[in-house]
C-alpha positions in Angstrom: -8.8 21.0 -17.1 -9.6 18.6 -14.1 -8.4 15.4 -13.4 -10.6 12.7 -14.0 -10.8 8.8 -13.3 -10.3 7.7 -16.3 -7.0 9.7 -16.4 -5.5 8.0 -13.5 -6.4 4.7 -15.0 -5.1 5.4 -18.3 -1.6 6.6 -16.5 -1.5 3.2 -14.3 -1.7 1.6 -17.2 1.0 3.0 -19.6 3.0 3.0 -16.5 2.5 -0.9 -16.3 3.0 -1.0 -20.0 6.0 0.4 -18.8 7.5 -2.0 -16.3 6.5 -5.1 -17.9 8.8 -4.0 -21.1 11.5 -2.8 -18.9 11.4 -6.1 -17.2 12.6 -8.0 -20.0 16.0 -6.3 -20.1 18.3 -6.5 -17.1 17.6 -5.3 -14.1 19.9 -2.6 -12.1 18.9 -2.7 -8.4 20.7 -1.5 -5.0 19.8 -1.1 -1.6 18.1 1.9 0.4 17.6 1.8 3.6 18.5 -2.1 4.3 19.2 -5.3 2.1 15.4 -5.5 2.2 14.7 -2.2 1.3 15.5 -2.3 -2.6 15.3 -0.1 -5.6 15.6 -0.3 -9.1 16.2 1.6 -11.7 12.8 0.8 -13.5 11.6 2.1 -10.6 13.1 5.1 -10.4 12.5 5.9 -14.7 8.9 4.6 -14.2 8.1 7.5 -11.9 9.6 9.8 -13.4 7.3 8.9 -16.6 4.8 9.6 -14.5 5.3 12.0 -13.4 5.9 13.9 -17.1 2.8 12.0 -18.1 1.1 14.2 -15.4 2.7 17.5 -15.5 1.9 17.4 -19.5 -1.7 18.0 -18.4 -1.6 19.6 -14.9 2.0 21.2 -14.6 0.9 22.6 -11.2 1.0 19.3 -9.8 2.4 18.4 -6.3 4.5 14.8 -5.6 4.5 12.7 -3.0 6.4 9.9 -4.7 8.4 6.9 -3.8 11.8 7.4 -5.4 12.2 11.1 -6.7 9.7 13.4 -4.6 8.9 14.2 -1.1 6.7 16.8 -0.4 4.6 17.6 3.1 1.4 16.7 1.8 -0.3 20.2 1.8 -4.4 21.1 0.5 -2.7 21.7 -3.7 -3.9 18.9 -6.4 -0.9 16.4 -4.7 -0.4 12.9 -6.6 0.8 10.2 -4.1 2.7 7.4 -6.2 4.4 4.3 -6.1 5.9 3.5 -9.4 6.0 -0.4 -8.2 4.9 -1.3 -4.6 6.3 -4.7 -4.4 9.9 -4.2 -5.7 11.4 -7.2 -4.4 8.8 -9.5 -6.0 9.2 -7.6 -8.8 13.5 -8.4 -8.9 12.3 -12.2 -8.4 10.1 -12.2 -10.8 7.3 -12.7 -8.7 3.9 -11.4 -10.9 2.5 -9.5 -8.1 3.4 -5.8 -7.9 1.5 -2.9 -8.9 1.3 0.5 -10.0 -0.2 2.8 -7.1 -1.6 6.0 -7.7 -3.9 8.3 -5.7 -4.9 11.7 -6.5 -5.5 13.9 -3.3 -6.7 17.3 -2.8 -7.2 19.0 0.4 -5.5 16.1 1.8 -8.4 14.0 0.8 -8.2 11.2 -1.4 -10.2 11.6 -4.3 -9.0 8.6 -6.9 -6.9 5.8 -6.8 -5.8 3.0 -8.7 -3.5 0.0 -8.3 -2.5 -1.5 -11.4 -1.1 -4.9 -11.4 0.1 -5.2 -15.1 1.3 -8.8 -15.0 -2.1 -9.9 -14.6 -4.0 -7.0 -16.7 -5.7 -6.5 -12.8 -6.8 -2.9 -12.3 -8.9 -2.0 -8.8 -10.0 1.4 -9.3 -12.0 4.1 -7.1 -13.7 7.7 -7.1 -14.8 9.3 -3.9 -18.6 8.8 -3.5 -18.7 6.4 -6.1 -17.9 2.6 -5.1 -14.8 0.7 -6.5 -14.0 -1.6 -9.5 -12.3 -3.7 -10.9 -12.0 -4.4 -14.2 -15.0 -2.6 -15.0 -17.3 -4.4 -12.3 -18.1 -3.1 -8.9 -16.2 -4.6 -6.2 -17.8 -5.2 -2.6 -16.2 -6.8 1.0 -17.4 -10.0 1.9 -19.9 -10.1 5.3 -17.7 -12.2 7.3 -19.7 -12.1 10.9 -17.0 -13.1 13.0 -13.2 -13.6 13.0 -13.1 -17.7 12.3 -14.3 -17.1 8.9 -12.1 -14.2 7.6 -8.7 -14.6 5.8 -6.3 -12.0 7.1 -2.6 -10.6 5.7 0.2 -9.0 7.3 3.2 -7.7 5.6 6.8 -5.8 7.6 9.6 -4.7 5.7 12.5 -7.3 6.9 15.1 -4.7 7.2 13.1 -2.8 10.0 13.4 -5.8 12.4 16.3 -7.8 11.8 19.8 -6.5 13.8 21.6 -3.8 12.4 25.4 -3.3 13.5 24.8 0.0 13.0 22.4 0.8 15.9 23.1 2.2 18.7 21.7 0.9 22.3 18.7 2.7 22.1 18.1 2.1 18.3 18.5 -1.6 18.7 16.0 -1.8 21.2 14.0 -0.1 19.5 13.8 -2.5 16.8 14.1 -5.4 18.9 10.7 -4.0 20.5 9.3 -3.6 17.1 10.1 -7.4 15.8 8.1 -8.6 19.2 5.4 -6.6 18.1 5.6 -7.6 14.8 5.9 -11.5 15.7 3.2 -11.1 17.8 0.4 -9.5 15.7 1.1 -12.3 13.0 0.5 -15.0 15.7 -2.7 -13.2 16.4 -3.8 -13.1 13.2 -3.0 -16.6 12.4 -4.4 -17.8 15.8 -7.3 -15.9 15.4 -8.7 -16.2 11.9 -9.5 -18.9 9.1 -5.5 -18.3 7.9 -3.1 -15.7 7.4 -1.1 -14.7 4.3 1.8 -12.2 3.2 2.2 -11.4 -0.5 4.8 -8.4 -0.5 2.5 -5.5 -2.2 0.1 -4.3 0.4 -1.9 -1.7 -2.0 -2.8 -5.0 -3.7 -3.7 -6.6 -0.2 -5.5 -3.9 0.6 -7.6 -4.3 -3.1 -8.1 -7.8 -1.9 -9.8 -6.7 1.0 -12.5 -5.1 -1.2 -13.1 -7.4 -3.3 -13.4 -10.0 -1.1 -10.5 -12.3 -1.4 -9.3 -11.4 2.0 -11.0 -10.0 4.9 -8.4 -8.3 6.9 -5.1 -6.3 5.8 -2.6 -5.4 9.1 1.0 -4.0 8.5 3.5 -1.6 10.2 5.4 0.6 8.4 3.9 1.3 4.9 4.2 4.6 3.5 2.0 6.9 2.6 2.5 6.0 -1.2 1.9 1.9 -0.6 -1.2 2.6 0.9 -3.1 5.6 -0.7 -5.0 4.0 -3.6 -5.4 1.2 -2.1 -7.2 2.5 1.0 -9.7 5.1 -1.4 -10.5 0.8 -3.3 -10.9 -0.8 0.2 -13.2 2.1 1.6 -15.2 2.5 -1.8 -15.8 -1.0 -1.8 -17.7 -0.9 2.2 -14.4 -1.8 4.0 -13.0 -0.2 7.4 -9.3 1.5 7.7 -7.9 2.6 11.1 -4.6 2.4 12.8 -4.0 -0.5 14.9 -5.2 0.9 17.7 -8.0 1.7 16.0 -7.6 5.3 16.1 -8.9 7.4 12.9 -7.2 6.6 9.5 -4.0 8.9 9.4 -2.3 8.7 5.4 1.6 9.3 7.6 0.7 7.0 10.6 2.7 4.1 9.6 0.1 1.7 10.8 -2.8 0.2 9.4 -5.7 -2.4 9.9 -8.2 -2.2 7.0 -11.0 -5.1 7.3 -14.1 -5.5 5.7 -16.5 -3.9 8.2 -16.0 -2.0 11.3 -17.3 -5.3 13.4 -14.6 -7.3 12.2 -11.7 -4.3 13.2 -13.0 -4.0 16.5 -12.8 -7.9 17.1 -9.6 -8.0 15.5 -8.1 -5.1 16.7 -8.8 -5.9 20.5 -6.2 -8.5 19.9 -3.3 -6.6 18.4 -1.0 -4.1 19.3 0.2 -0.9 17.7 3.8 0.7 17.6 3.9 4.6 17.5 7.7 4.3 16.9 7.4 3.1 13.9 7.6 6.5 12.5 11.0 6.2 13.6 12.0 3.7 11.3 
């Protein structure tokens, strides 16, 4: 048996199904790496769902998962998942979060799909084959030049704020990292029509390819925030580098996807990248 589109998409969605029940109880949540790093524990039984679901039809399965599995992504059938990328919206009760899945083989993605059940809103993409959503094909706008394209950035909060815990070196580290951070945003608000920050950056990244924003630019994302929604934004005629505008990496921490390669090289002259990111 091989997996198939319409697989994933049926998985992202009982998954949804999922968190939108488990949402009307009370929530259990604690803290990871920071107080802006959070997890809860719909998070934690959502993935694990999945990961059943999955291993029902394809117990040979490899994880690369948010919450219960880290694996060195290797060539095996290897499912990259984020039961709910935008937790902290999610404990506020903020609609938008999703369910992110890809499906990569060879370390190649070959589906993903970002689910955002409060809305019923699922992107969707097959290698080779364009990307969807909601059953109608999805394309980036032809913004020509920066003035005219709506840009988003994202940072997880507990990366740059001080930490009494650092050491000299660690803290500045990080204090390095907030300038960068600071600084990118004021580029991208400088330099473009606006810029925005909604908390779930596979669904940024969807917004990208279908048009609603023009330019996605974050630090720090995982390989599990961005999978599916990089296989969407791609699908759908977009351009995904680092911020230096190196080739796409999946574990380079660093991401600028826009909707064509003009537009990355125009705004990617004016922002700067942070290698030690990985470090955080």
């Amino acid at each position: 048996m091989e997996v198939t589109l319409e697989f994933v998409k049926e998985l992202a969605y009982k998954a949804g199904k999922e968190i939108v029940n488990r949402r009307k109880n009370a929530l259990v949540f604690s803290q990871k790496t920071s107080v802006s790093d959070l997890v809860t524990s719909c998070d934690v039984a959502v993935e694990k769902f999945i990961m059943q679901e999955v291993r029902k039809s394809f117990p040979d399965s490899k994880f690369f998962g948010e919450e219960c599995e880290h694996v060195e992504l290797t060539d095996e059938l290897t499912w990259v998942v984020d039961p709910i990328d935008g937790t902290t919206n999610f404990i506020a009760d903020i609609c938008l979060y999703s369910v992110s899945i890809a499906v990569l083989v060879k370390k190649e993605i070959l589906y993903g799909v970002v689910y955002v059940p409060t809305i019923n809103e699922m992107f969707y993409a097959e290698k080779g084959k364009g990307a969807f959503c909601n059953g109608k094909r999805i394309r980036c706008n032809e913004s020509k030049c920066l003035t005219q394209c709506l840009s988003c950035t994202g940072f997880c909060a507990g990366h740059i704020k001080p930490n009494p815990r650092d050491d000299e070196k660690r803290a500045a580290l990080r204090s390095a990292l907030s300038d960068v951070v600071w600084a990118n945003s004021k580029a991208l608000a400088y330099h473009t029509r606006g810029l925005r920050r909604f908390g779930c950056c596979s669904v940024e990244l969807c917004y990208v390819a279908c048009g609603k924003l023009d330019i996605f630019c974050e630090l720090g994302p995982h390989e599990w925030d961005v999978a599916a929604g990089i296989l969407v934004l791609e699908e759908a005629g977009g351009f995904v580098t680092d911020i230096a505008g190196g080739q796409r990496e999946l574990d380079s921490r660093s991401f600028l996807g826009c909707c064509s390669a003009e537009i990355s090289r125009a705004i990617g002259s004016k922002l700067s990248d942070f290698p030690e990111i990985k470090h955080f």
